[in-house]
TIPA-852628 format. One record per residue (C-alpha): residue in three letters; x, y, z; residue number from 1. Coordinates in nm, 4 decimals. Last residue first. Layout:
BEGIN
{'ALA', {X, Y, Z}, NUM}
...
This chain:
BEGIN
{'UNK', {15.2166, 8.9987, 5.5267}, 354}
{'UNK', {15.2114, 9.2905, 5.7613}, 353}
{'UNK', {15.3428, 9.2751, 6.0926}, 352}
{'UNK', {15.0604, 9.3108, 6.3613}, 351}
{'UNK', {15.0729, 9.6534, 6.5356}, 350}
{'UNK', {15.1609, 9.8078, 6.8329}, 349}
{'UNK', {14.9581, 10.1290, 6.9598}, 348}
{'UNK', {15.1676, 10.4664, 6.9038}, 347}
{'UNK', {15.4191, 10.5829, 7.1812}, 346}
{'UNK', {15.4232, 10.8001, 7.4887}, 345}
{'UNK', {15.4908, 10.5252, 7.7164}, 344}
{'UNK', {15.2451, 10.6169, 7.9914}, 343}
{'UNK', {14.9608, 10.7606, 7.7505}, 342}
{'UNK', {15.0358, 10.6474, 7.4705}, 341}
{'UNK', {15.1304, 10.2809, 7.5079}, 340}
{'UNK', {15.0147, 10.2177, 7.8284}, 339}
{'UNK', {14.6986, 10.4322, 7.8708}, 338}
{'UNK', {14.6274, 10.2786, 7.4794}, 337}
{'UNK', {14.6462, 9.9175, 7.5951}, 336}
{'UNK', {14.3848, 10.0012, 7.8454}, 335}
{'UNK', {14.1670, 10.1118, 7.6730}, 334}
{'UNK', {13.9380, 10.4704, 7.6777}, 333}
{'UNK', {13.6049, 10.5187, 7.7224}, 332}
{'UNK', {13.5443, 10.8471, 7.6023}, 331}
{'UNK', {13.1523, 10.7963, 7.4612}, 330}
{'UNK', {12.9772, 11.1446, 7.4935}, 329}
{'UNK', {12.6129, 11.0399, 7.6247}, 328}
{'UNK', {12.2772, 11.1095, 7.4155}, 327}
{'UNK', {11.9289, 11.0180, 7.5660}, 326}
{'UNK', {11.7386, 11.0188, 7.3090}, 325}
{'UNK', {11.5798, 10.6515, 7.3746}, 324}
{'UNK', {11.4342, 10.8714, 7.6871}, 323}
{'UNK', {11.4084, 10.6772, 8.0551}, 322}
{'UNK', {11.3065, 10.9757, 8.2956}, 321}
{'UNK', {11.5242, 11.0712, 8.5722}, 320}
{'UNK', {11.4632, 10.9958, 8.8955}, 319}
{'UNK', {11.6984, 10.6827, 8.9536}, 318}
{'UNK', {11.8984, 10.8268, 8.7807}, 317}
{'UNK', {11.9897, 10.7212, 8.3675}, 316}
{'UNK', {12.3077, 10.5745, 8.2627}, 315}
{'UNK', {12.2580, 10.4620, 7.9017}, 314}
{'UNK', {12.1984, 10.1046, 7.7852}, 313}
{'UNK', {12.0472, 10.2331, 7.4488}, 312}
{'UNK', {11.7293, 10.2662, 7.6460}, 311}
{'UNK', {11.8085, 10.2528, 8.0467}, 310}
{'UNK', {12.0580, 10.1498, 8.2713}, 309}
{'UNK', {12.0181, 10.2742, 8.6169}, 308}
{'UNK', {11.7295, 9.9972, 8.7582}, 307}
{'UNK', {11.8141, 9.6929, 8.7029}, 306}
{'UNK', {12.1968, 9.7355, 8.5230}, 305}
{'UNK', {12.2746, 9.9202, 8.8710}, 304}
{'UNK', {12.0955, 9.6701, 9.0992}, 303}
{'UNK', {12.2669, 9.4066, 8.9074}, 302}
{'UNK', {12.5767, 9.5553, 8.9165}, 301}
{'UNK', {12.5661, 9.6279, 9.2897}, 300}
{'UNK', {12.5164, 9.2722, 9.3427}, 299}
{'UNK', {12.7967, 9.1198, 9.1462}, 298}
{'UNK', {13.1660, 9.3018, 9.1849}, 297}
{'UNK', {13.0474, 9.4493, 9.5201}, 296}
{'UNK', {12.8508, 9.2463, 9.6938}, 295}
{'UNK', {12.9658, 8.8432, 9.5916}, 294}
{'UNK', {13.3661, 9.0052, 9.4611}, 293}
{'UNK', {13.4043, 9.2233, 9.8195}, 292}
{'UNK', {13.2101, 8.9835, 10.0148}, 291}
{'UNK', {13.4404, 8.7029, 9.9015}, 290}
{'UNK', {13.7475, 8.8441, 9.9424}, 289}
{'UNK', {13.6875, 9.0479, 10.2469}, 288}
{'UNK', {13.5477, 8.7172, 10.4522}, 287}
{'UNK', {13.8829, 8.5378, 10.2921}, 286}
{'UNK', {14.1037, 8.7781, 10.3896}, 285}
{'UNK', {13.9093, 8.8044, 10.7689}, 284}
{'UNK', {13.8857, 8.4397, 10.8411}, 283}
{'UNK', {13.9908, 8.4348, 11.2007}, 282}
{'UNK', {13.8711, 8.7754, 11.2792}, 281}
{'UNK', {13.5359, 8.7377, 11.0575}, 280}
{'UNK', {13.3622, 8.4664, 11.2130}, 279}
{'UNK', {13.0796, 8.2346, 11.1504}, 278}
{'UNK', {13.0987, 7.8768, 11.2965}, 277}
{'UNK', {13.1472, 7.5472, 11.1110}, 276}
{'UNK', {13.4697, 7.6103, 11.0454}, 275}
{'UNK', {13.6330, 7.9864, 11.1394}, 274}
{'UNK', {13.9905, 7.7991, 11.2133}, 273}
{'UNK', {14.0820, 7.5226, 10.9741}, 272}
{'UNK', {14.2567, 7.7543, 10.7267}, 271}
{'UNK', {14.4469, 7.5560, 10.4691}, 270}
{'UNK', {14.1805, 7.7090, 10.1900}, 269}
{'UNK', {14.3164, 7.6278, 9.8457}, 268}
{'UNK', {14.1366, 7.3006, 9.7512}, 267}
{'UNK', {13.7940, 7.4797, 9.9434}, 266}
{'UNK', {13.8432, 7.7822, 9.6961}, 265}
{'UNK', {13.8981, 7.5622, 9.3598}, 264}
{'UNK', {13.6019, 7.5303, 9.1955}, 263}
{'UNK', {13.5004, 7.8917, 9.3255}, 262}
{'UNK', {13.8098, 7.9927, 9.1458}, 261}
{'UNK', {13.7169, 7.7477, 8.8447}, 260}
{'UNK', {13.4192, 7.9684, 8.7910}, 259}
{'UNK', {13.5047, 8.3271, 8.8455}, 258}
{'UNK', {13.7775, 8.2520, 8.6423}, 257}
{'UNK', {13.5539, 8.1824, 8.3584}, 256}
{'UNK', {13.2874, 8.4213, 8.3944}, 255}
{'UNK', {13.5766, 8.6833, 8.3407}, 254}
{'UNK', {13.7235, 8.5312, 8.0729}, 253}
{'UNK', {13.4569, 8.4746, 7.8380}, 252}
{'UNK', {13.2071, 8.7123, 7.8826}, 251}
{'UNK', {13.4010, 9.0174, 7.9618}, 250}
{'UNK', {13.6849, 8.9328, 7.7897}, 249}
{'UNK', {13.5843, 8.7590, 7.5413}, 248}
{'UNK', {13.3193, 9.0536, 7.4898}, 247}
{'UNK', {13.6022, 9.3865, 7.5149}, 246}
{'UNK', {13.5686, 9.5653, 7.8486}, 245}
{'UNK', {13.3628, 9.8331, 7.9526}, 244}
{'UNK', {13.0061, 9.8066, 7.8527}, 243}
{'UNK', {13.0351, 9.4056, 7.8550}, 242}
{'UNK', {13.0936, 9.4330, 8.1930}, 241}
{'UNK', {12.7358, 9.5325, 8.2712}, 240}
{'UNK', {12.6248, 9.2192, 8.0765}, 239}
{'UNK', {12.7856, 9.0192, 8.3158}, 238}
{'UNK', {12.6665, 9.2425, 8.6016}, 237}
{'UNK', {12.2907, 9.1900, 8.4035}, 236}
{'UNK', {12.3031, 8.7805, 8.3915}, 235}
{'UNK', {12.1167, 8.7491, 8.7285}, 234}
{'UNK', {11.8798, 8.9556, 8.6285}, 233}
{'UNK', {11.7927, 8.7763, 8.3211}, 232}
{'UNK', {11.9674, 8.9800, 8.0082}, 231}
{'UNK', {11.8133, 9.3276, 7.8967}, 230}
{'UNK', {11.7364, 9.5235, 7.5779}, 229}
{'UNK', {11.6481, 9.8616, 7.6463}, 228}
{'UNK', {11.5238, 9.9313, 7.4246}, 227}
{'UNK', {11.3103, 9.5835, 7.2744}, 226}
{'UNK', {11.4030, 9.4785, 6.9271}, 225}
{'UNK', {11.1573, 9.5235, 6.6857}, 224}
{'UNK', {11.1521, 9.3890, 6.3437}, 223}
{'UNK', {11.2616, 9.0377, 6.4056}, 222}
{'UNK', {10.9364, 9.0492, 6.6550}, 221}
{'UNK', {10.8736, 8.8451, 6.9709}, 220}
{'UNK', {10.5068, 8.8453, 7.0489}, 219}
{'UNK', {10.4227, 9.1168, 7.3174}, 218}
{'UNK', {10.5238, 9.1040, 7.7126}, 217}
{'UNK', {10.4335, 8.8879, 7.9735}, 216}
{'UNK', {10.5877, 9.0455, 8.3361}, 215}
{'UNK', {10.2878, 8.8717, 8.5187}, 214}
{'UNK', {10.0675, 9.1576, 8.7089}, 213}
{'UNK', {10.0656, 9.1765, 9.0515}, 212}
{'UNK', {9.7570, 9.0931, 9.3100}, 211}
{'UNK', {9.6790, 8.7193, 9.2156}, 210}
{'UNK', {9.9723, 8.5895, 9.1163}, 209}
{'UNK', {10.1517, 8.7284, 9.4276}, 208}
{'UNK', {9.8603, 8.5990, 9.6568}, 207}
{'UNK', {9.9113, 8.2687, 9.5139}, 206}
{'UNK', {10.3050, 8.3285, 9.5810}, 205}
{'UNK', {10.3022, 8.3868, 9.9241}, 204}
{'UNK', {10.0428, 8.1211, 10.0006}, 203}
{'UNK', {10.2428, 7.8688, 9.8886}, 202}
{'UNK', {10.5578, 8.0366, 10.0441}, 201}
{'UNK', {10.3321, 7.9803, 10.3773}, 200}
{'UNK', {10.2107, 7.6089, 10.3089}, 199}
{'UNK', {10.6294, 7.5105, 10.2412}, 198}
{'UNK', {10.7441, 7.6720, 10.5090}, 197}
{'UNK', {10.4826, 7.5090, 10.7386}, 196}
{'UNK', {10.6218, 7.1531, 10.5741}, 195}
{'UNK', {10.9413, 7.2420, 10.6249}, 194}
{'UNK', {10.9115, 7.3468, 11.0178}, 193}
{'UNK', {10.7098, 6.9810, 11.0599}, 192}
{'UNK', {10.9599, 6.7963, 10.8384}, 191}
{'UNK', {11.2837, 6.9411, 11.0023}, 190}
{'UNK', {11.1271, 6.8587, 11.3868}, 189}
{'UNK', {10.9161, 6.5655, 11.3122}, 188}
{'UNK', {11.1027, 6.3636, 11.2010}, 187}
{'UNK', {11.4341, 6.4952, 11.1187}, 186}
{'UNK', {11.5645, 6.4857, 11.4801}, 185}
{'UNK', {11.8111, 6.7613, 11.5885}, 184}
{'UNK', {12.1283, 6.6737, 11.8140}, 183}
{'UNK', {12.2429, 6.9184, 12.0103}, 182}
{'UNK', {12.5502, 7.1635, 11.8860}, 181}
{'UNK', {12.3904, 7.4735, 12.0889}, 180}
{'UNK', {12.6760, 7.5862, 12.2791}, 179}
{'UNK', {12.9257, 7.5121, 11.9969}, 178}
{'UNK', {12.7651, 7.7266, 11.7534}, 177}
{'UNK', {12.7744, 8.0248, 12.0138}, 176}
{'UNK', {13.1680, 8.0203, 11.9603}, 175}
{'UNK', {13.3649, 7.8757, 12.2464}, 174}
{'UNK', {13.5234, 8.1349, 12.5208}, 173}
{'UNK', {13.8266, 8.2634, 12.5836}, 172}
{'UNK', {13.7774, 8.6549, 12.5990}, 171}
{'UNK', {13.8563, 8.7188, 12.2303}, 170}
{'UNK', {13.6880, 8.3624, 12.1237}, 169}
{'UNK', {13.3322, 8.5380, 12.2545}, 168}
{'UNK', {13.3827, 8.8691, 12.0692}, 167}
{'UNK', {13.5031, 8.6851, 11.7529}, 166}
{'UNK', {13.1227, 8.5116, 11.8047}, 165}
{'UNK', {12.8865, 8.8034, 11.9003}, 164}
{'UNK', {13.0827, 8.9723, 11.5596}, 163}
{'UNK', {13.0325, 8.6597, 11.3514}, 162}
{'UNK', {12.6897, 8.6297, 11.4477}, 161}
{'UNK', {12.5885, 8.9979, 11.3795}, 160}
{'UNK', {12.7941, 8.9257, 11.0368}, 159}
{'UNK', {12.5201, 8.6525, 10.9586}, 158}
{'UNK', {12.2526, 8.8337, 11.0313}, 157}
{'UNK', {12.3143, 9.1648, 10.9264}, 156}
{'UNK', {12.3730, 8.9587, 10.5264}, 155}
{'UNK', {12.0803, 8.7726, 10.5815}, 154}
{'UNK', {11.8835, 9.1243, 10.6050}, 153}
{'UNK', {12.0740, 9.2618, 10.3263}, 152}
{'UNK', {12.0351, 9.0387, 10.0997}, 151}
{'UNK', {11.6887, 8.9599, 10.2254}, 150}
{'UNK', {11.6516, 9.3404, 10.1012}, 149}
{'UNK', {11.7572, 9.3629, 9.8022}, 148}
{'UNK', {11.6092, 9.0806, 9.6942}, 147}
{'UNK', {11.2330, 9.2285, 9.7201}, 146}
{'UNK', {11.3656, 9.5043, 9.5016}, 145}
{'UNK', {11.4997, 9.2465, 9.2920}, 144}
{'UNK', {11.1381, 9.0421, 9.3237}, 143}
{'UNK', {10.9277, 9.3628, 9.1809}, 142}
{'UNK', {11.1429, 9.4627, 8.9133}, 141}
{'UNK', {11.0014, 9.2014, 8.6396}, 140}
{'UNK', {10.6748, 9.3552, 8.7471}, 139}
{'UNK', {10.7639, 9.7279, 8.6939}, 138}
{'UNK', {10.7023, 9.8554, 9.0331}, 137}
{'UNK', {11.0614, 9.9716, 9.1337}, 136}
{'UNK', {11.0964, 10.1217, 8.7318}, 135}
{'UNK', {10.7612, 10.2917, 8.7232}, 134}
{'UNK', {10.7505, 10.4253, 9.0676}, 133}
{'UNK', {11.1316, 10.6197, 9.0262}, 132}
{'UNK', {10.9942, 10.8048, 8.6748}, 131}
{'UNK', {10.6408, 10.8566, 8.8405}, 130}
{'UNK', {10.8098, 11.0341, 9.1829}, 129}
{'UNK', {10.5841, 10.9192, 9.4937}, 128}
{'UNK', {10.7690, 10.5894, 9.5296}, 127}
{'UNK', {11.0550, 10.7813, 9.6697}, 126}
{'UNK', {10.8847, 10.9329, 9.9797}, 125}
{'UNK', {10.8224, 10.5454, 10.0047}, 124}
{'UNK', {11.1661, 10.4549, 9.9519}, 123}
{'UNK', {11.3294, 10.6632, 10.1918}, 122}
{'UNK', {11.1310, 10.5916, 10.4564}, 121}
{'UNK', {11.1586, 10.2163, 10.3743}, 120}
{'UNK', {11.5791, 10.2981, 10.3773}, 119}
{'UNK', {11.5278, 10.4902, 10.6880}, 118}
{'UNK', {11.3214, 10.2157, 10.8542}, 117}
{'UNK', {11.5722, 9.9640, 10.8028}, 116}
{'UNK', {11.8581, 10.2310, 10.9180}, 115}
{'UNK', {11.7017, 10.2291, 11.2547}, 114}
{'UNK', {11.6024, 9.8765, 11.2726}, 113}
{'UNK', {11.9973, 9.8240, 11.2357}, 112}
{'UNK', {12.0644, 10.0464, 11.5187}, 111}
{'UNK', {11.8273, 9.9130, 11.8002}, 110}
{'UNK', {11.9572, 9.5713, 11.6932}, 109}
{'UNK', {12.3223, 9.6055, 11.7021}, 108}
{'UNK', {12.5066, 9.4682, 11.3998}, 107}
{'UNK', {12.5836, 9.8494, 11.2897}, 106}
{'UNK', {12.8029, 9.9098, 11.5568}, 105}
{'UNK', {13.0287, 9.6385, 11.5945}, 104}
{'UNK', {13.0376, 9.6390, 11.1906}, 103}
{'UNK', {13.2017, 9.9375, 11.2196}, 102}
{'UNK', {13.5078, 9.8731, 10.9625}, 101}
{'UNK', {13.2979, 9.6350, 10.7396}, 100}
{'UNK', {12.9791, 9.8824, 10.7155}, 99}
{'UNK', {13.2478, 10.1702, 10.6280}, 98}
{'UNK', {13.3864, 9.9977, 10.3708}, 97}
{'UNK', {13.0253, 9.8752, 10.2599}, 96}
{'UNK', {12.9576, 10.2209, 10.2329}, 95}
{'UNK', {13.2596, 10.3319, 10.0415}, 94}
{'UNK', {13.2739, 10.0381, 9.7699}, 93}
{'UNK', {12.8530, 10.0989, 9.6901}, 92}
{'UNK', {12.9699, 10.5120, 9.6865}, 91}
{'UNK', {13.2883, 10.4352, 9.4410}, 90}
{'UNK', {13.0902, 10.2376, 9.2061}, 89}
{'UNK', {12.7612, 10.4466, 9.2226}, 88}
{'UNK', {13.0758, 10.7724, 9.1817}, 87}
{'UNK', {13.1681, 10.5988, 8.8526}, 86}
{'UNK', {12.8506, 10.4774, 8.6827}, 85}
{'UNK', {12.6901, 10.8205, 8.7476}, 84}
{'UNK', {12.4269, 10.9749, 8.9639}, 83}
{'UNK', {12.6006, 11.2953, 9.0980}, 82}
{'UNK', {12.2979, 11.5286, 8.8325}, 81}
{'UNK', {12.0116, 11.2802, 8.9363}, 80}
{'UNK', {12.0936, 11.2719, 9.2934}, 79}
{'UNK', {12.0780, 11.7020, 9.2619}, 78}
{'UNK', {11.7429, 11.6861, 9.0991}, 77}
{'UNK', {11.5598, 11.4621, 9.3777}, 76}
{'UNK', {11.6632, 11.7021, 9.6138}, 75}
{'UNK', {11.5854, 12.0241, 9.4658}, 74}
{'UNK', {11.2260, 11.8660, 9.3766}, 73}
{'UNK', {11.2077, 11.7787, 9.7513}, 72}
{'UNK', {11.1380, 11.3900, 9.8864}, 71}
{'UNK', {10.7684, 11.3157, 9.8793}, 70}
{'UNK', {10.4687, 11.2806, 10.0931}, 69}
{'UNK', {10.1742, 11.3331, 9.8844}, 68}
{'UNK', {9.9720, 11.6729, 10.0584}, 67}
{'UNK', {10.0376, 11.9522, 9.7961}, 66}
{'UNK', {9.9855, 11.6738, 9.4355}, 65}
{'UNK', {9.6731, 11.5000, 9.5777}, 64}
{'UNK', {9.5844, 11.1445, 9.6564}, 63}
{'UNK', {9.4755, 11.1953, 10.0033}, 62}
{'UNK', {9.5846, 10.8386, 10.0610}, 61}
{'UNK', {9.8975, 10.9870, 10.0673}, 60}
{'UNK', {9.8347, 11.2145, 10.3600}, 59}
{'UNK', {9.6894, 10.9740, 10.5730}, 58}
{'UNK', {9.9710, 10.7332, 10.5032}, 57}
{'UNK', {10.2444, 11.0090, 10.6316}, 56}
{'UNK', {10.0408, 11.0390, 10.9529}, 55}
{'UNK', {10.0237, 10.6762, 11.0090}, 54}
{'UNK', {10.4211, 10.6989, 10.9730}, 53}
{'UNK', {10.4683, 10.9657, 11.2244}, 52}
{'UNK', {10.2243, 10.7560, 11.5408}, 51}
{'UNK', {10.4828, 10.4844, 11.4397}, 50}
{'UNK', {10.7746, 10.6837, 11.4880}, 49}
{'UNK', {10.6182, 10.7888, 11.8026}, 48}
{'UNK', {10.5805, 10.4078, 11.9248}, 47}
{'UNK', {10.9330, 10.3574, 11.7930}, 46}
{'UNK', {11.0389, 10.6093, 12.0554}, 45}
{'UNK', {10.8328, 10.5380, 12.2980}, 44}
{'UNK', {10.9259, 10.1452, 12.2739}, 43}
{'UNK', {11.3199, 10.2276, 12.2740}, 42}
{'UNK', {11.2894, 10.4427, 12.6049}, 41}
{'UNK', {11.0702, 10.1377, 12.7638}, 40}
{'UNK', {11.2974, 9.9060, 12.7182}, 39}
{'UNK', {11.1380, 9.6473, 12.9153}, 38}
{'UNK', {11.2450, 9.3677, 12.6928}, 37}
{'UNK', {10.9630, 9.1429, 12.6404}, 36}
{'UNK', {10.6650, 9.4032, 12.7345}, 35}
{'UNK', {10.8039, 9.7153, 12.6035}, 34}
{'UNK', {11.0707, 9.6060, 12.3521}, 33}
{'UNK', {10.7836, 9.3963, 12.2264}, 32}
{'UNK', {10.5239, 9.6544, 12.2029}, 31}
{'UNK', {10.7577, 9.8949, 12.0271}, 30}
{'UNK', {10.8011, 9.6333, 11.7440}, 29}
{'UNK', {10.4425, 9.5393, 11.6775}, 28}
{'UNK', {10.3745, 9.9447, 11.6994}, 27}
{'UNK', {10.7021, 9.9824, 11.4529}, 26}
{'UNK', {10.5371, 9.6782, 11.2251}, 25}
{'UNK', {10.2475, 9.8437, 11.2328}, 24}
{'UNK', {10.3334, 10.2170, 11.1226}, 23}
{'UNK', {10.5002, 10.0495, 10.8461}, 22}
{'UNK', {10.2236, 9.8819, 10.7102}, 21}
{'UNK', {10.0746, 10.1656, 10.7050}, 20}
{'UNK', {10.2844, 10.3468, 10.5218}, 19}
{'UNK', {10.3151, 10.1130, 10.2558}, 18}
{'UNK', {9.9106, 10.1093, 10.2946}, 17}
{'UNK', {9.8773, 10.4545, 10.2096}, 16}
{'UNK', {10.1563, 10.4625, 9.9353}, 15}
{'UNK', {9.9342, 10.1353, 9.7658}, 14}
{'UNK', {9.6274, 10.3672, 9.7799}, 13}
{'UNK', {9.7272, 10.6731, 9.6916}, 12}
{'UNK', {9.9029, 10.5101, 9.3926}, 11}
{'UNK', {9.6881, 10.5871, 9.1077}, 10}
{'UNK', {9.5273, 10.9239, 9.2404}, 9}
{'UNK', {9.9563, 11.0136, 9.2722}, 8}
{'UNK', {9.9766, 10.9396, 8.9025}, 7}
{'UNK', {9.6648, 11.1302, 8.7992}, 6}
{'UNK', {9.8128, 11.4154, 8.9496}, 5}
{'UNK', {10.1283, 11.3796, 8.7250}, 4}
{'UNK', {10.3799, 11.6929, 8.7740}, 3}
{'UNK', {10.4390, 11.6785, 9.1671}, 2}
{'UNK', {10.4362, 11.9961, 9.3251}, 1}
């Protein structure tokens, strides 16, 4: 049972098309294994997956509390109770461990549609709880969600290139770069494909300004400060660091080193091999160095401060209601003080006096 009817009346509509739209792009997808491909096993199955999600949209456009497709009460419970700054940070680490060490596996088409249409899945059996709805379809949410995942497509991409690529160089052969370095014309090849870019994102972002809301919010106010209060998106792992370490630290430091070490990566990189091709086996510290600190140490702070920090920047989940009375017991504790007292067993230094 869901606990706001009028809710699910309010986004029937949207959950019927999500499905939908899902159910299409399987049927699009089935038909070109089928008739491209001749897989015929793959384009059943994604045919009946299809046949599933029209289904699911019929019974959300019913618009009422016993049909709505939507993941358990028990369920949704239990992710709130585990949700928590420390096991997100050890989960995001975990999975893209695991995505790194079977990256063979993953990179394979057939397998990565699979988990794209369990992550949709997901997220439309999601979109049926009013605490998760109203953070993903807050308009200043919209694009991140929308980030997430060209991140992650771009991301398959790239490493499916890299493995087809090490692969290749492990039995002797030239990278798939090198097979296709022919010469490319500007005109009219780069200006035509530009150009249609260029008419489509046009498009793209009339319709967007058309169908969702602009993010405008009241007059600013020296009376009222807004809970929670945020940074730009791309600011909110910086700000997320601010929680836990002191500010010039945090937002001194930090932003610093990041800086001049990105200054100063091509300086320090002697490694000619893994140059104008992608590849992880000939570049693999660097590869883990930089997808550790761009995924891990950036993105999944931003998708944490996005949509898991709430009023009084408090750790809420993701189907938990956002209260301002939210209290949380505050035991950070420093560094300096697991030296001194707790490894040393002796009080905090102090400045001289006088």
């Amino acid at each position: 049972m869901h606990s706001n009817g009028f809710f699910l009346k309010d986004v029937a509509g949207f959950l019927g098309g999500y499905y939908t739209f899902m159910a299409v792009m399987n049927g699009v997808a089935a038909l070109i294994l089928w008739r491209r491909k001749g897989q015929v096993g793959w384009a059943l199955t994604w045919v009946g997956f299809a046949a599933a999600m029209m289904v699911l949209a019929s019974l959300a456009l019913s618009g009422t509390a016993e049909w709505v497709p939507a993941l358990p009460q028990s369920a949704r419970t239990l992710v709130n109770k585990l949700s928590g700054p420390v096991l997100y940070t050890l989960g995001t680490t975990a999975l893209l461990t695991i995505l790194f060490v079977f990256r063979s596996f993953f990179v394979k088409p057939m397998v990565a549609w699979a988990v794209l249409n369990v992550m949709l899945l997901l997220m439309g059996l999601s979109m049926a709880d009013e605490n998760f709805a109203a953070i993903v379809m807050k308009p200043d949410n919209v694009p991140i969600v929308g980030l997430v995942f060209l991140l992650a497509f771009f991301t398959w991409v790239a490493t499916k290139q890299a493995v087809v690529n090490d692969d290749r160089i492990a039995r002797g052969l030239p990278p798939m770069e090198k097979e296709n370095d022919e010469k490319v014309l500007v005109w009219p090849d780069l200006v035509y494909t530009e150009l249609i870019c260029m008419v489509a994102v046009s498009a793209f972002l009339l319709l967007w300004a058309i169908c969702l809301p602009a993010p405008l919010e009241e007059p600013a106010s020296s009376v009222k400060t807004p809970n929670p209060s945020k940074a730009p998106w791309y600011f909110l792992g910086l700000q997320e660091m601010l929680v836990y370490f002191d500010p010039w630290y945090a937002g001194v430091v930090l932003p610093s080193l990041v800086i001049f070490g990105l200054m100063a990566m091509p300086y320090l990189d002697f490694n000619k091999k893994g140059n104008g091709y992608y590849s992880i086996a000939e570049r693999k510290f660097s590869y883990l160095t930089w997808q550790f600190g761009f995924l891990e140490l950036w993105i999944t702070l931003i998708i944490l401060g996005t949509f898991l920090r709430g009023p009084n920047w408090n750790f809420f989940g993701p189907f938990e209601f956002w209260t301002p009375y939210k209290v949380e017991v505050l035991n950070n504790v420093d560094l300096p003080q697991m030296f001194w007292v707790g490894l040393l067993d002796r009080p905090l230094p102090r400045a001289p006096q006088g």
